[in-house]
C-alpha positions in Angstrom: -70.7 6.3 203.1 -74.3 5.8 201.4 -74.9 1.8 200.8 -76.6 1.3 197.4 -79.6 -0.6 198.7 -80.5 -2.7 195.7 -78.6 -6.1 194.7 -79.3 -5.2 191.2 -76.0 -3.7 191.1 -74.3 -6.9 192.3 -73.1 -9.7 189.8 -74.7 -12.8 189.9 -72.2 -15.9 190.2 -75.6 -17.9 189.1 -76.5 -17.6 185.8 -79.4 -20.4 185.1 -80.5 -19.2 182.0 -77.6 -19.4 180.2 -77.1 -22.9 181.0 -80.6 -23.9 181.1 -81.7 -22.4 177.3 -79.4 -25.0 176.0 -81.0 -28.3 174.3 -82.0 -31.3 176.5 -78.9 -32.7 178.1 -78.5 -36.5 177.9 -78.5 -38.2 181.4 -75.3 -38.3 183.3 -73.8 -35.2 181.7 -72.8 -32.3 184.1 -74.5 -29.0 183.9 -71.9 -27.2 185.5 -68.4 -26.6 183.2 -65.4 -24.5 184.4 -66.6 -22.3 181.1 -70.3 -21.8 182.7 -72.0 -18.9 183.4 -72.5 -19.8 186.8 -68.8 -19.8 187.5 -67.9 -16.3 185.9 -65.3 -15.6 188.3 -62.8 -18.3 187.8 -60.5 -16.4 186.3 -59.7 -15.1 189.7 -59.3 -18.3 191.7 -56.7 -20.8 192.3 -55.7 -23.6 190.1 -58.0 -25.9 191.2 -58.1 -29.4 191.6 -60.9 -31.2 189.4 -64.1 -31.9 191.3 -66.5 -35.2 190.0 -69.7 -33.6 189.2 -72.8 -35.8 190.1 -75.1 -36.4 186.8 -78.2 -34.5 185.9 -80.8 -36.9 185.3 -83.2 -36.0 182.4 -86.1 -36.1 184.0 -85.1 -33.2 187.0 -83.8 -31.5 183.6 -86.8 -31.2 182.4 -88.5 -30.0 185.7 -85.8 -27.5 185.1 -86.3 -26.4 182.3 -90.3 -26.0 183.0 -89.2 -24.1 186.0 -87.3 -21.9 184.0 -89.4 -21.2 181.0 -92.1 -19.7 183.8 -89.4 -18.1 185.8 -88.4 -15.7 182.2 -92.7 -15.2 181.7 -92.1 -13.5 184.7 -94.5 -16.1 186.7 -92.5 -16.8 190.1 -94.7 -18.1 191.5 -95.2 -20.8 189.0 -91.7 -21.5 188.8 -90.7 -21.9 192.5 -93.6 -24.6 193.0 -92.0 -26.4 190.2 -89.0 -26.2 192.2 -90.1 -26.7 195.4 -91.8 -30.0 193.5 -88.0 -31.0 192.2 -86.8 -30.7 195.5 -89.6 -32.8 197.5 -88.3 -35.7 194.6 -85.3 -37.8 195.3 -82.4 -36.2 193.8 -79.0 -36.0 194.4 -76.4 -33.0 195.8 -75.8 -31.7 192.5 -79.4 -31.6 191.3 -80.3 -29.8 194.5 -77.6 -27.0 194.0 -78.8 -25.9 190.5 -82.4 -26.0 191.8 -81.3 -23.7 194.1 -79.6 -22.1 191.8 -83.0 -20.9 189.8 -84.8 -20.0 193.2 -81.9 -17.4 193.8 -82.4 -16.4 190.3 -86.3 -15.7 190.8 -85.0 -13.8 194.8 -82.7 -11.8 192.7 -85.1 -10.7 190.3 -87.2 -9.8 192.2 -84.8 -7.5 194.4 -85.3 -9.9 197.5 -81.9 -9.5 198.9 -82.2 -11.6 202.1 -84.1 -14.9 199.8 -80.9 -14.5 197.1 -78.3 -14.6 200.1 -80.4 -17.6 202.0 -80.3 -19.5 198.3 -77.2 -18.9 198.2 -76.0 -20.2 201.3 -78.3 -23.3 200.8 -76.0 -24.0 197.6 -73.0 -23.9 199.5 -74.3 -26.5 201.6 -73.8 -28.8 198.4 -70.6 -27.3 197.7 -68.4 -30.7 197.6 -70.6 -32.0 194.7 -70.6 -28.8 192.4 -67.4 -26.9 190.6 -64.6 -25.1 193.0 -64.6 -22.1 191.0 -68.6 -21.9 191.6 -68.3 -21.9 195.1 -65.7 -19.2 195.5 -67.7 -17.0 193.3 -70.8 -17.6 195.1 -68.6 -16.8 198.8 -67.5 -13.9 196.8 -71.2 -12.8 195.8 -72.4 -13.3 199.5 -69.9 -10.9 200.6 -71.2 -8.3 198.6 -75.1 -9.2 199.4 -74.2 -8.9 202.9 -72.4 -5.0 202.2 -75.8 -4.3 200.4 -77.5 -5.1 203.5 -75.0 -3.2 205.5 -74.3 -6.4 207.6 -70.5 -5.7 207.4 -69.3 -8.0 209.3 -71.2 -10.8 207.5 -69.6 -9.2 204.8 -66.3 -9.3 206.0 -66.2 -13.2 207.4 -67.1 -14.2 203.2 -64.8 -11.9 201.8 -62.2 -13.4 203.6 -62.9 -16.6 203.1 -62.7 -16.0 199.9 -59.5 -14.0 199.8 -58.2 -17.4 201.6 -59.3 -19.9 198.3 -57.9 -17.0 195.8 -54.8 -16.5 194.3 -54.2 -13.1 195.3 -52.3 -11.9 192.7 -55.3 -12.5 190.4 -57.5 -10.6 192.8 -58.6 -7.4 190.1 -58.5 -3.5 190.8 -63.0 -3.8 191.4 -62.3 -6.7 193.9 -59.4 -4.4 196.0 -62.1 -1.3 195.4 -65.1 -3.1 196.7 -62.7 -4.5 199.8 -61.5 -1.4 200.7 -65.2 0.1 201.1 -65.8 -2.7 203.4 -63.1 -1.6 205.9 -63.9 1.9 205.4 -67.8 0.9 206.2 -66.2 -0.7 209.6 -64.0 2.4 210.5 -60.8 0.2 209.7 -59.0 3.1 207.9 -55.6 1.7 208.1 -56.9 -1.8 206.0 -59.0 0.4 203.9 -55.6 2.5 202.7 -54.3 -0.8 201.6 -56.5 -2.1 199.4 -57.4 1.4 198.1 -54.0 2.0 197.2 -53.3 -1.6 195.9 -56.0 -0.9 193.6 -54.8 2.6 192.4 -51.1 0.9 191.9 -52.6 -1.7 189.5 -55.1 0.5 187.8 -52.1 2.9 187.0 -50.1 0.2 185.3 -53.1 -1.0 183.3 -54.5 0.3 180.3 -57.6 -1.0 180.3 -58.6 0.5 184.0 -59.6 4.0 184.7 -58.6 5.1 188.1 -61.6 6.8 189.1 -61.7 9.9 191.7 -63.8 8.3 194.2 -60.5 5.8 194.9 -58.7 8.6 196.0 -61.8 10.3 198.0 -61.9 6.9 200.2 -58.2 7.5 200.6 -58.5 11.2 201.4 -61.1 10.5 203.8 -59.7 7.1 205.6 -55.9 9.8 205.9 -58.2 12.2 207.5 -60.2 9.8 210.0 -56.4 9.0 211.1 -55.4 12.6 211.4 -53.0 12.1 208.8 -52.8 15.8 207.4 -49.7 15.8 205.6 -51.4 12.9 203.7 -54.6 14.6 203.0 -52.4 17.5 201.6 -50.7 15.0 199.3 -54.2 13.4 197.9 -55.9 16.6 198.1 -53.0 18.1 195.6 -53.8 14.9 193.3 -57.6 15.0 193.3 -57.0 18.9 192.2 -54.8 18.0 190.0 -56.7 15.0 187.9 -60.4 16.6 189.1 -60.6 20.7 189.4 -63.5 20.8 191.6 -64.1 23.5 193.4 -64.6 21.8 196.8 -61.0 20.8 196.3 -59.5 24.3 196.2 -61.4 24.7 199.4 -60.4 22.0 201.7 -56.6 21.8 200.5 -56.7 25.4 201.9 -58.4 24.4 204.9 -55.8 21.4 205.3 -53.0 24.3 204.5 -54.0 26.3 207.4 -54.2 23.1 209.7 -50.8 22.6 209.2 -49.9 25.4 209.7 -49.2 26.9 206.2 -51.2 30.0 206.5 -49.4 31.7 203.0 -50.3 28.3 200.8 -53.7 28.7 202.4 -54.6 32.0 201.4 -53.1 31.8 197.9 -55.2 28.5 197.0 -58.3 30.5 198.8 -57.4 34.1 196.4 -57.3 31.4 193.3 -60.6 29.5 194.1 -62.0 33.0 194.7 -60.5 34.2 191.3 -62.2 31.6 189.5 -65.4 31.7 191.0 -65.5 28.8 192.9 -66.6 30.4 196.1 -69.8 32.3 194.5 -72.1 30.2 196.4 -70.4 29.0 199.9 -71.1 32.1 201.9 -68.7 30.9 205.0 -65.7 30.7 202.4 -66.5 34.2 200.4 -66.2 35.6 204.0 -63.4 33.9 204.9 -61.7 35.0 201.6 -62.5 38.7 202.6 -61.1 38.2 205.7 -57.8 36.7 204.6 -57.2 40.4 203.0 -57.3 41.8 206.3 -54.8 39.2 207.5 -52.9 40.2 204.7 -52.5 44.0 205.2 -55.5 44.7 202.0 -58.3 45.9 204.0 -59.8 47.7 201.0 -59.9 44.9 199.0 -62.0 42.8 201.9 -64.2 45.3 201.5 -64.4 45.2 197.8 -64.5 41.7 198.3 -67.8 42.2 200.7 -69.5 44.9 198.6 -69.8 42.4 195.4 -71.2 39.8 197.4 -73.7 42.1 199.3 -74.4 43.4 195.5 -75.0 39.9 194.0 -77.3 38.6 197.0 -74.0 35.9 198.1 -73.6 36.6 201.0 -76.5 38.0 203.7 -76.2 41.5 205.0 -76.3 39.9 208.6 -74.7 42.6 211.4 -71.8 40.5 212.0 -70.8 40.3 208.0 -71.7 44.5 208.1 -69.7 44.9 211.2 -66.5 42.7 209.0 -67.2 45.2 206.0 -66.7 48.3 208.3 -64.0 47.1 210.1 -62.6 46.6 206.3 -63.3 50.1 205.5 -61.7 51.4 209.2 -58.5 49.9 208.4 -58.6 51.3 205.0 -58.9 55.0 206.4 -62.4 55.0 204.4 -64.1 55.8 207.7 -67.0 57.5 206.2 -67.9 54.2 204.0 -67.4 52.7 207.6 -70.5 54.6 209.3 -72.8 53.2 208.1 -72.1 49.2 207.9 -71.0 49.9 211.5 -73.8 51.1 212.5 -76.2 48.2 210.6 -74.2 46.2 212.9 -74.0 47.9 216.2 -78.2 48.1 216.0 -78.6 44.3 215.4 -76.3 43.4 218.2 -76.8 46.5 219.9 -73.1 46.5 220.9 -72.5 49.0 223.3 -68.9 48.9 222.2 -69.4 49.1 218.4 -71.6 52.1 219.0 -69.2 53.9 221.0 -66.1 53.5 218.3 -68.9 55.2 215.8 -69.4 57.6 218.1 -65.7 58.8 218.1 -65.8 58.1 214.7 -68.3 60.3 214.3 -66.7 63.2 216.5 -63.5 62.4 214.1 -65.7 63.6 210.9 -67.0 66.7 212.5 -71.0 64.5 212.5 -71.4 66.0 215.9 -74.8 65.2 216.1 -75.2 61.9 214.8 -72.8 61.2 217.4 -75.0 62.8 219.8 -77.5 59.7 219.3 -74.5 57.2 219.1 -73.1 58.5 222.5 -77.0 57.7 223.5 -76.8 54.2 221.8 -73.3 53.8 224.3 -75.6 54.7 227.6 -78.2 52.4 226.7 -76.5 49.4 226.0 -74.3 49.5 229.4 -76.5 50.8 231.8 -78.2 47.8 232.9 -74.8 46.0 233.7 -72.8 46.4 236.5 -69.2 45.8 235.8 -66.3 49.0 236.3 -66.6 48.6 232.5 -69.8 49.5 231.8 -69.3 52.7 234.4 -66.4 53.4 232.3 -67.9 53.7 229.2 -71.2 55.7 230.4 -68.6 57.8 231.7 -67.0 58.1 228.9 -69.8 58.5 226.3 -71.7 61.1 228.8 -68.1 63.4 228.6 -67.9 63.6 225.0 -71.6 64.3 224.8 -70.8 67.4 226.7 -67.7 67.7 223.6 -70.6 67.4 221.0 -73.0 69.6 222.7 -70.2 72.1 223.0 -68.8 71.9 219.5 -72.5 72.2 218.3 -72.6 75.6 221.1 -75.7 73.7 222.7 -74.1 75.1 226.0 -76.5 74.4 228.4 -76.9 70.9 227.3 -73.1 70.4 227.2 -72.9 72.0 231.2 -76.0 69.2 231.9 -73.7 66.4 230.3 -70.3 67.2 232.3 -72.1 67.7 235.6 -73.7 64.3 234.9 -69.8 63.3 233.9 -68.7 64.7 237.3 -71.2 62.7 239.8 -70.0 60.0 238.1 -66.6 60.6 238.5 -65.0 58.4 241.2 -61.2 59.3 240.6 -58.7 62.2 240.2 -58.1 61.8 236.8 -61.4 61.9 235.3 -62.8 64.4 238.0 -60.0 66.5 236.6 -60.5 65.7 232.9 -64.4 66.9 233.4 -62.9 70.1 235.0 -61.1 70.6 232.1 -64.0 70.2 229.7 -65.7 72.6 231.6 -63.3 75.4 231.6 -63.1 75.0 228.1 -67.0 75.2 227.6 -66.7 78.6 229.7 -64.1 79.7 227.8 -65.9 78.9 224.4 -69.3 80.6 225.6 -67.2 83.9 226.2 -65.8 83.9 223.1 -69.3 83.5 222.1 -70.4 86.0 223.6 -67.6 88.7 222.5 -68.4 87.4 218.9 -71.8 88.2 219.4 -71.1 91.7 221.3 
């Protein structure tokens, strides 16, 4: 998963200016309240026992506030030396953490992740003198710097401390989200499920929480990462059902097939098809034209083929032309299959794709075209050595003597089956050449008495 590197996007659990803008404060009166900005997530914590807050004298206020005032003119610089200034003073715990508190301020604004997480941590070094509910928030807060840094298991050591000070059942639906991309992040799928799902259960029951699609795509992707197909299936079906997309349509197929469902499969790929969700994945309008062969429609995988060709979808490579005239073979449309065929048999000069075009060929009555196929045959094979390469030239180099003798080139037909016969090295074809042969003779008499 893509981290979001920017803390930007991260709450703040300090808030200075919203405590700071406020009038002078009167020595010995605490800056930080349970109702401060500083502590916005105590609604999620635990009943707390009450904490004594030190005082803020008046004249570390005022260094404040100085700090602050150059801090929103956008001069950092100014404003940290007034701090750093506070800080070489004598001053007491509390004092210390909200200076701190306005140095993370000017790290955070100025998108310095690692200075906002080391300000941080210094506050926490105070944290018996300021508010509970601060401190958790600010644990909380680290956890999430840390993500954004993609220092997970930083990350994960403050989340769970915080998850330790919090009352769980006020943990909300974001806290369970952001927890459960912190497992997934750490390849700890089966953690990642249950927070995930704790957070869909509690986002269902409330109105005031969208569950968003990319909850379940965490799911859907931890279920698969665990080889859990039937469970893939089962978010797939709910992701198609809430989101159409068409990638959906496309891997609950896929997961279909992979258990073994091949009908479901090829129904959800026909209905992605139908809806044009597959015009622009070229693997999957392939696949779709193949699925008609497996299903006994060869004419419409060529169909299928043929539009995509047409609309510039899917490339005109020799192995997709060698799928379209296969699609047209198996539909009995062997003339559409000629030529597709032999696109293919050229590009991948496939000595055994140009011999089924030859007989193909010899089939239509294009006795000369096979003539140059039968050629295509020799060529490819006769550099290899194997009895199947002998068998085809053999083969191809007989029926030449057929084409020859069909076209009543007779002389070039008794070349081809004397070539057929030295290459002969059994009874059977020795006396299938023999045959071919008588008939030639007996089709150059007839000739002959035709022409007498």
């Amino acid at each position: 998963m893509s981290m979001i590197k920017t803390i930007k996007s991260l709450p703040m659990a300090v808030a200075a200016a919203a405590i700071l803008a406020a009038l002078p404060m009167p020595e010995g009166t605490p800056i930080f309240g349970e109702k401060a900005a500083f502590a916005q997530r105590a609604e999620s914590t635990k009943k707390q026992s009450t904490r004594k807050v030190q005082a803020l004298t008046a004249d570390f206020h005022k260094k404040l506030q100085k700090a602050q005032e150059a801090i929103d003119a956008k001069n950092y610089a100014e404003g940290m030396e007034i701090l750093d200034d506070a800080l070489a003073r004598k001053a007491n715990d509390y004092e210390k953490a909200v200076a701190w508190q306005l140095k993370a301020q000017v790290f955070y604004e100025q998108d310095d992740v690692r200075g906002t997480i080391s300000a941080y941590e210094k506050i926490l070094q105070f944290a018996d003198s300021i508010p509970e509910a601060l401190e958790i928030g600010i644990i909380y807060n680290l956890g999430q710097l840390y993500y954004s840094e993609e220092d997970f298991d930083k990350a994960l050591e403050y989340i769970q401390r915080w998850q330790n000070r919090v009352d769980p059942t006020l943990i909300s639906v974001s806290n369970l989200q952001f927890i459960a991309n912190l497992h997934y992040v750490r390849n700890e799928f089966e953690e990642c499920l249950d927070y995930i799902y704790q957070a869909i259960e509690i986002g269902k029951s409330l109105d005031t929480v969208e569950v968003k699609e990319s909850w379940y795509s965490i799911a859907l992707s931890s279920h698969w990462e665990l080889g859990q197909y039937e469970k893939v299936r089962d978010v797939l079906e709910i992701l198609l059902i809430n989101w159409p997309k068409p990638r959906y349509w496309t891997q609950l197929a896929g997961i279909y097939q992979e258990l073994g469902d091949e009908q479901t499969s090829y129904s959800l790929t026909e209905a992605a098809y139908k809806q044009g969700f597959l015009d622009d994945n070229e693997t999957q309008l392939v696949n779709v034209a193949q699925i008609q062969l497996a299903r006994g429609a060869p004419i419409k995988c060529a169909w299928i083929l043929e539009k995509a060709f047409k609309e510039k979808r899917v490339e005109q490579s020799p192995k997709n032309e060698k799928t379209l005239g296969q699609c047209y073979m198996m539909a009995y449309e062997y003339e559409k299959a000629l030529k597709p065929l032999s696109v293919a048999a050229k590009g991948e000069d496939d000595g055994d794709l140009w011999f089924q075009i030859a007989q193909v060929q010899m089939q239509l009555g294009h006795y000369k075209d096979a003539l140059a196929s039968f050629d295509s045959v020799i060529k490819a094979f006769k550099n290899e050595k194997a009895a199947k390469a002998k068998d085809k030239i053999l083969s191809a180099t007989m029926q030449k003597g057929q084409a020859y003798t069909e076209l009543k080139q007779f002389k070039d037909a008794r070349e081809a089956f004397k070539s057929a016969k030295r290459m002969a090295t059994d009874r059977k074809d020795k006396r299938m050449v023999s045959q071919w042969e008588s008939y030639l003779a007996a089709e150059e008499a007839r000739e002959e008495m035709l022409k007498g």
